[in-house]
matplotlib code that plots the C-alpha trace (Angstrom):
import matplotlib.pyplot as plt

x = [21.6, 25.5, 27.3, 30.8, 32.5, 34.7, 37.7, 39.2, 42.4, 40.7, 40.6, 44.1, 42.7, 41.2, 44.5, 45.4, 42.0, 42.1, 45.4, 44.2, 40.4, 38.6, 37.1, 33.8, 34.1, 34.7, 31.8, 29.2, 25.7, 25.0, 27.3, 29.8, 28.7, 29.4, 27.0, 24.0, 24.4, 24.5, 21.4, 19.3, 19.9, 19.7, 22.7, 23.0, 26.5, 29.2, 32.8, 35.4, 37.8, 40.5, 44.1, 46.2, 47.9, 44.0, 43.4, 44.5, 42.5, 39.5, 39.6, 39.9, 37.3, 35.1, 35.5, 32.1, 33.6, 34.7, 38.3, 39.4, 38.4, 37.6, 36.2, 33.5, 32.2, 31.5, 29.3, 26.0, 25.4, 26.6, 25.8, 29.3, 29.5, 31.8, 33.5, 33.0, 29.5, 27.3, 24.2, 21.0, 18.7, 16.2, 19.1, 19.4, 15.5, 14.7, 18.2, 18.2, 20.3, 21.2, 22.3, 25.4, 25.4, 27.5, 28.3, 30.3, 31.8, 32.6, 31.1, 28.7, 27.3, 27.1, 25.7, 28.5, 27.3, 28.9, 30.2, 32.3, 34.3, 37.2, 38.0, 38.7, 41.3, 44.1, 43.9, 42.7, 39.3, 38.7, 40.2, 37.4, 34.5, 34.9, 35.3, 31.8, 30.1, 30.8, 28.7, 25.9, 23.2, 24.3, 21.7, 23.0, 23.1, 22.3, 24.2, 27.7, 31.0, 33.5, 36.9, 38.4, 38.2, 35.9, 33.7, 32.1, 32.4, 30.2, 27.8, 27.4, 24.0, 22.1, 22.9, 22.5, 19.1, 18.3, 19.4, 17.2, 13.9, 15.1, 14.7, 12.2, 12.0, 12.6, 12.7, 11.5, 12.0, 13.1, 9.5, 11.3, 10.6, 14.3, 15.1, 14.3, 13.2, 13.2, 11.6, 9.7, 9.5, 8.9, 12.9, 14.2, 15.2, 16.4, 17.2, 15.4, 18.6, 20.3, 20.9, 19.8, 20.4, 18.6, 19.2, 20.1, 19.0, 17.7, 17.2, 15.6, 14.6, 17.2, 17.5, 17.0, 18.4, 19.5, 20.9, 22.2, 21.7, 23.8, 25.2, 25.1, 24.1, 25.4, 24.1, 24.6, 25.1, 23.2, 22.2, 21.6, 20.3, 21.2, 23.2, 23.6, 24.9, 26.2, 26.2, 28.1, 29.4, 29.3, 29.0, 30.4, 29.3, 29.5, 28.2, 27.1, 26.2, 24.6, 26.2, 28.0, 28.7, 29.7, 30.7, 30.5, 32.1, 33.4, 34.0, 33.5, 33.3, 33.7, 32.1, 32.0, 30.8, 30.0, 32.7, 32.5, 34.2, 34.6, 34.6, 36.5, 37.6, 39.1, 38.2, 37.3, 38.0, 37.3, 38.3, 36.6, 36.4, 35.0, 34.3, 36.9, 37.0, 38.8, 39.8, 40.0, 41.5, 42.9, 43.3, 42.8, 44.3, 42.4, 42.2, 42.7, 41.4, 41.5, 40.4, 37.8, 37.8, 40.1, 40.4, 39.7, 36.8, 39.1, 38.6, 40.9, 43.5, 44.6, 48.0, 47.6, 50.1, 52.3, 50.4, 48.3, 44.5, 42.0, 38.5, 36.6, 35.2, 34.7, 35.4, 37.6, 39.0, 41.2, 41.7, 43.5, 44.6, 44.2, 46.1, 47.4, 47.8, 47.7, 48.9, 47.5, 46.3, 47.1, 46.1, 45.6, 45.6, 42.6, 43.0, 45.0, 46.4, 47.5, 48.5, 48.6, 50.3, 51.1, 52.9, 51.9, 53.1, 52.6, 54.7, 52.0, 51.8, 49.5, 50.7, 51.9, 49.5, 51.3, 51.8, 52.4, 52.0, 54.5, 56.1, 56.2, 55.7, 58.0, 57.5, 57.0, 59.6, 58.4, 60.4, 60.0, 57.9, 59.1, 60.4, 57.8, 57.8, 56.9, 54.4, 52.8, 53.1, 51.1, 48.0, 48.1, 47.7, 44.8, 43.1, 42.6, 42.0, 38.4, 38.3, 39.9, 43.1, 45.6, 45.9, 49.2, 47.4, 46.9, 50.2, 51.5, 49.4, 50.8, 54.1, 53.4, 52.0, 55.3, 57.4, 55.1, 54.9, 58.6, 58.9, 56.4, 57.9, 61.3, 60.3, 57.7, 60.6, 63.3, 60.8, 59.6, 63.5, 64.0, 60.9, 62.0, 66.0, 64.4, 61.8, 65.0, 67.2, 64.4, 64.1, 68.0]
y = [114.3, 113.8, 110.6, 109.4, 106.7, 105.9, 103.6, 102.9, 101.2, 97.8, 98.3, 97.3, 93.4, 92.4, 91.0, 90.7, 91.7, 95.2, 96.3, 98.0, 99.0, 100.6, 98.5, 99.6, 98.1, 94.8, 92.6, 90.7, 89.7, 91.6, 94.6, 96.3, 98.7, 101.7, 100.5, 99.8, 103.0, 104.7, 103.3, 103.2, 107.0, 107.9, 110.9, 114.1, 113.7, 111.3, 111.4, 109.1, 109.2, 106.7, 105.8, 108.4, 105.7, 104.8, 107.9, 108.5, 105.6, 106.0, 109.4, 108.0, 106.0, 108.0, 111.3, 112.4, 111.6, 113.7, 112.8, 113.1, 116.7, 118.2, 121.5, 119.4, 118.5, 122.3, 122.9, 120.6, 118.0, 114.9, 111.3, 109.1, 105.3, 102.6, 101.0, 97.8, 97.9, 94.9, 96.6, 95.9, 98.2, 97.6, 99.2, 101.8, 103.4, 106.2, 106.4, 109.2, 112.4, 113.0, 109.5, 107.3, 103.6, 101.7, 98.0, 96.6, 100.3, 100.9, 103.6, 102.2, 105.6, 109.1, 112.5, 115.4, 119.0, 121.4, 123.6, 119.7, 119.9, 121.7, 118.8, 116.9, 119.4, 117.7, 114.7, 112.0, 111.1, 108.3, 110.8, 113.2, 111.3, 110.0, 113.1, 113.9, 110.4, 111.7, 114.7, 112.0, 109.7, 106.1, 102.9, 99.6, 99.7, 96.5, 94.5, 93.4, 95.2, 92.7, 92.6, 89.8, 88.5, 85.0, 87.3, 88.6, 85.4, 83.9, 87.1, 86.4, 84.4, 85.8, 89.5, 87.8, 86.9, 90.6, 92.2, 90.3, 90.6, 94.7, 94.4, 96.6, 94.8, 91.0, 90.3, 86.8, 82.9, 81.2, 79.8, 76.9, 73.6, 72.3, 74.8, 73.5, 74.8, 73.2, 75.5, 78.7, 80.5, 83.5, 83.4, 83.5, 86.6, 86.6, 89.5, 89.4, 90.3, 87.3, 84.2, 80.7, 78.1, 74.7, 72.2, 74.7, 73.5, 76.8, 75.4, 77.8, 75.8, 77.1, 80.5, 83.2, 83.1, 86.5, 86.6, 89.2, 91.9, 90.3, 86.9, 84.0, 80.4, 77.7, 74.4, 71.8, 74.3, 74.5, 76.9, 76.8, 79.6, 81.9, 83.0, 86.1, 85.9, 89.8, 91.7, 89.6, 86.8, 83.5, 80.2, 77.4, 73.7, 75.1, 73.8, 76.9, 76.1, 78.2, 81.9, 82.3, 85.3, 85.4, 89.4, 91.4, 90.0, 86.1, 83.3, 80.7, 76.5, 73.8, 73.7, 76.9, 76.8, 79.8, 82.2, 85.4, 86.0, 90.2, 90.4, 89.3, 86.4, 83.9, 80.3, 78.9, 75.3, 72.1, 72.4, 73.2, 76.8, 77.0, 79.3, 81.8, 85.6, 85.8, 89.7, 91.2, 89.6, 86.7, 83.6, 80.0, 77.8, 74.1, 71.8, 74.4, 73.4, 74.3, 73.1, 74.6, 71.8, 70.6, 66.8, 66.5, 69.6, 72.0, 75.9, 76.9, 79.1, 82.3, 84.0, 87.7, 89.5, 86.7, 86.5, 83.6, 84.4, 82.6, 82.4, 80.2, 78.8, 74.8, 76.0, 78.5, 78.5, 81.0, 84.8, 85.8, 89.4, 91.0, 90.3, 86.5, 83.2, 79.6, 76.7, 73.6, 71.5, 74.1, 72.7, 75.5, 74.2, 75.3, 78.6, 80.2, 83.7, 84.4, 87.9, 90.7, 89.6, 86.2, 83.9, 80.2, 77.1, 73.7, 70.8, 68.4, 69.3, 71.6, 75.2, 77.2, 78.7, 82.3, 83.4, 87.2, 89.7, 89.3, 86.3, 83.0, 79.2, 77.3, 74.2, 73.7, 76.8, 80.1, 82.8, 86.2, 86.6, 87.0, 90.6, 93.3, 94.6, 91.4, 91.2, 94.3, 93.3, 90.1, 92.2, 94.6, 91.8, 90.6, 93.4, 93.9, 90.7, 91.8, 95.4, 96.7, 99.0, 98.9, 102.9, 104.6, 105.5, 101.9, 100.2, 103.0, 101.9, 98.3, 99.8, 101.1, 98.0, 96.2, 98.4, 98.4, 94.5, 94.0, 93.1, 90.9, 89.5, 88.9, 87.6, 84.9, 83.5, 83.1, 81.4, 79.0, 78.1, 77.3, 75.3, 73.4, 73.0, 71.6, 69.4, 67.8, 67.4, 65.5, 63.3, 62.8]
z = [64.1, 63.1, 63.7, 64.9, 65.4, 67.4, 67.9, 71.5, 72.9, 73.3, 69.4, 68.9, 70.2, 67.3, 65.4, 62.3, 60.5, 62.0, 61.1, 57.8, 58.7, 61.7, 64.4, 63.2, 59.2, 60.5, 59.4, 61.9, 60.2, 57.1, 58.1, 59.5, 62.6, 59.9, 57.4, 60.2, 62.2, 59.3, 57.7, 60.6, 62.4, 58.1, 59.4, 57.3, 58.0, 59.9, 60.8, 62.7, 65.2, 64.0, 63.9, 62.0, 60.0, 58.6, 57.9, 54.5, 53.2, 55.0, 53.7, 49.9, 50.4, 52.1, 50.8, 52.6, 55.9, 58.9, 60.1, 64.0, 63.4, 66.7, 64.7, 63.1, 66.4, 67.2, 64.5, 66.0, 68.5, 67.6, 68.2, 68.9, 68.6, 70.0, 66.9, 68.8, 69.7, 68.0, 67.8, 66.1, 63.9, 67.2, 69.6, 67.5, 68.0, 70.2, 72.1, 74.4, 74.1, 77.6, 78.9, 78.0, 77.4, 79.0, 78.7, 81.7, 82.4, 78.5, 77.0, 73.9, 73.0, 73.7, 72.4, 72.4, 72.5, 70.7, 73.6, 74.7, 71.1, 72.6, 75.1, 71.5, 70.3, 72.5, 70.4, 73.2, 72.0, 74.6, 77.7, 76.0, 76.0, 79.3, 80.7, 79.0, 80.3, 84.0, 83.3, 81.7, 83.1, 82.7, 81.4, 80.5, 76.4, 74.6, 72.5, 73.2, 72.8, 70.4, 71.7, 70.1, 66.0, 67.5, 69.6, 65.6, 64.7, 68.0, 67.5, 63.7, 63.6, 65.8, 63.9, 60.9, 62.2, 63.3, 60.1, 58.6, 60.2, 60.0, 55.7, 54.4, 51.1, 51.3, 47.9, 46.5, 46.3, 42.8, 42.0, 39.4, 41.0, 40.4, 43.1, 47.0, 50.2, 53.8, 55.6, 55.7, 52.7, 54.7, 56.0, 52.7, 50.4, 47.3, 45.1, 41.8, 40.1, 41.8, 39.2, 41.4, 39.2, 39.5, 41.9, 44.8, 48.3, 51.0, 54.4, 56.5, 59.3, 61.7, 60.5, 57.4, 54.3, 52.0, 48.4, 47.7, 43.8, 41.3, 43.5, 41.8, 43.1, 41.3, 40.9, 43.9, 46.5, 49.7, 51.9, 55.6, 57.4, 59.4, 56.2, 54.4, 50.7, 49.4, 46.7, 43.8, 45.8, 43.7, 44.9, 43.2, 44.8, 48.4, 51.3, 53.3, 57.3, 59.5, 61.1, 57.6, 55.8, 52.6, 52.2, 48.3, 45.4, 47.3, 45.3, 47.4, 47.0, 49.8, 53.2, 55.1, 58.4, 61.1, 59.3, 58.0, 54.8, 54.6, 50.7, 47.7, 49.4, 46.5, 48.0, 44.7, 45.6, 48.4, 51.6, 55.0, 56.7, 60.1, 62.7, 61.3, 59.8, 56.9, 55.5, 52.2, 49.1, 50.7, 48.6, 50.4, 47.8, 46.8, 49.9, 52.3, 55.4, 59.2, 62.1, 64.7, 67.0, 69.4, 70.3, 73.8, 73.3, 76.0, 75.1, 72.4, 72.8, 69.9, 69.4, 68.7, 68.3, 69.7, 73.1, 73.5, 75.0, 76.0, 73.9, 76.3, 73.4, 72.4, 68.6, 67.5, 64.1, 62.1, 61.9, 58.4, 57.3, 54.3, 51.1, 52.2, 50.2, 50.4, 48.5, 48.0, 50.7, 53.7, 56.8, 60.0, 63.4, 66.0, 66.8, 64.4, 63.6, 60.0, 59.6, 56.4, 53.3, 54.2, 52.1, 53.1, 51.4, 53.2, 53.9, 54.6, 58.3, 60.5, 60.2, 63.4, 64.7, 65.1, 61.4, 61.8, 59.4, 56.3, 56.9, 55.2, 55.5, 53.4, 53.6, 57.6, 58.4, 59.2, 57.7, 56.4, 53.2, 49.8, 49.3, 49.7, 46.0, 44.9, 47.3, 46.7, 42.5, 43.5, 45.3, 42.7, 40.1, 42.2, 42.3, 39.0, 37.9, 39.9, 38.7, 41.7, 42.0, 44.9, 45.7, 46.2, 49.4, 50.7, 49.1, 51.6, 54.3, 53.8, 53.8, 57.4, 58.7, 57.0, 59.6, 62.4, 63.0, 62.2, 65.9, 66.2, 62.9, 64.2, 67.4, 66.1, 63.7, 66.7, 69.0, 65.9, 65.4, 69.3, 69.5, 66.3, 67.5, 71.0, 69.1, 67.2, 70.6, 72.3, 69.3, 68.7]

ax = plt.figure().add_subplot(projection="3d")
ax.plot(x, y, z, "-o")
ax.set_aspect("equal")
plt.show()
């Protein structure tokens, strides 16, 4: 059986952490959907139905891959995937051919013959397939369709939890005494190639714990289950709470709490993350710190895109893009969006809330970012201070994004100024 995934229109909700990446790469537990499908159907071959302007890096990063290629789907039945369906390696077992899933009237999954491919060549994918899921039996699919950046978040331990009773091979537990466990040693795996070093706390009473080949635990970190710890991450005095991933190659100090960290995140120093998802490359300067909590414990409300939603949710923390920085002592208010290639430099208050993609904070005033050459030097730099190279492909693909948000850009900086000249005529 083939594979595809799928992105809809609901994918454009996720915000800022989307912009440069399918639905379906985006991280909950120890995955993105990608990665678990993929492992668990074990598919001779897979393709995606994306946006055009991902194309081009998805395709240099996944040279295997099928892209919005209608012809491909001709060839052999294939089995297509909502990029926004949270599934387990459990849902995955015995689906059946001839039904759809559906989650509250959203198709989850579906098997295409090859004789429907030429409903595809038009270009509308979703039109396509739900055209197909008429002809289809519906069930109810399990797991939960993600709509929103805190709904991966709010899913995160309890996949963490299912990805790890799904390992085949659960590795071992640091036998040397000056390491601790509370808890079963059962719900704890370590890679033998993993480097714990002594006095490193695993708490596995509320959930499982997984290290990661080649992460490295430093002394007077602690670990609280459900956490998963990936390939290369290094801790450095953390604090790690349960529902936390920390994705590859992370360097990561402080207190992290219920937050997914995609990979290469640079949070090196103090400061607290919670109940946020932070993308790609971002660096959270020393002290950096937001808040997931509001005062009076009402539901906490996000900006994306410049419209405010509701999460429904007591705690709600912040939703950064790939390729932004922060200075010293940065402090994000509940419910935060920070967009791509952020510039943020504090002026010892709480950040607005609404940073879109590209723009700055200079000291309390948002404005637009530093010019984009310089920005793109500074990611470059990044990158291969970890062995990484920023593509012509993707620099392009940052280019694209610079234009397409240039609205959103202009508008968030002439309703910061108002708010700011009405703030200062109420106080004169």
């Amino acid at each position: 059986m083939r594979i595809a995934f799928f992105e809809d229109h609901e994918c454009l909700n996720v915000g800022p952490i989307a912009l440069l990446r399918p639905a379906f790469d985006l991280v909950c537990g120890h995955f993105a959907l990608r990665e678990r499908v993929l492992r668990g159907q074990g598919a001779s071959r897979w393709g995606v139905f994306i946006r055009d302007w991902l194309a081009e890096t998805w395709h240099e990063q996944h040279p295997e891959c099928e892209i919005n290629d209608a012809r491909w789907l001709a060839e052999e039945p294939t089995f297509f995937v909502n990029g926004r369906w949270l599934a387990s390696f459990a849902n995955l077992q015995n689906i059946d051919p001839n039904v759809v899933g559906v989650i509250d009237g959203t198709v989850a999954y579906i098997t295409l013959a090859p004789a429907e491919a030429a409903l595809f060549e038009g270009g509308d994918w979703e039109q396509a397939i739900y055209q197909i899921a008429r002809t289809r039996r519906r069930i109810e699919a399990p797991g939960k369709l993600f709509q929103y950046p805190w709904q991966l978040v709010e899913e995160n331990a309890n996949q963490i939890r299912a990805d790890f009773e799904a390992r085949t091979a659960r590795g071992w537990f640091p036998s040397h005494e000056q390491v601790a466990l509370i808890g079963p040693a059962k719900h704890v795996s370590v890679d033998r190639t993993a480097q714990i070093d002594p006095f490193v706390v695993f708490d596995s009473t509320r959930g499982p714990i997984s290290v990661d080949a080649g992460a490295v635990i430093q002394s007077f970190t602690r670990l609280e289950g459900p956490c998963h710890i990936a390939t290369g991450a290094r801790l450095f005095r953390a604090n790690i709470r349960g529902g936390t991933t920390i994705g590859p190659g992370c360097r990561i100090g402080g207190e992290i709490e219920a937050s997914i960290l995609h990979a290469h995140v640079n949070k090196y120093h103090d400061g607290f993350l919670g109940h946020s998802y932070v993308a790609p490359w971002v660096n959270l300067g020393a002290l950096s710190t937001n808040s997931d909590l509001k005062n009076d414990y009402s539901a906490v409300r996000v900006p994306l895109a410049g419209k405010s939603i509701d999460t429904r949710l007591a705690k709600a923390g912040c939703y950064i893009g790939d390729h932004t920085k922060t200075g010293l002592g940065s402090l994000f208010n509940t419910g935060s969006s920070v967009g791509v290639m952020c510039m943020i430099l504090p002026g010892g208050e709480l950040l607005p809330k609404h940073v879109p993609s590209f723009t700055a904070v200079w000291h309390g005033e948002l404005a637009d970012a530093m010019p984009l050459e310089r920005s793109l030097a500074a990611a470059r730099i990044a990158m291969q201070r970890r062995g990484h190279e920023l593509t012509a492909a993707q620099e392009r693909l940052l280019r694209l994004v610079y234009q397409s948000t240039q609205a959103e850009r202009d508008e968030a900086i002439v309703r910061f100024q108002e708010r700011r000249e009405r703030a200062a005529s109420a106080s004169a």
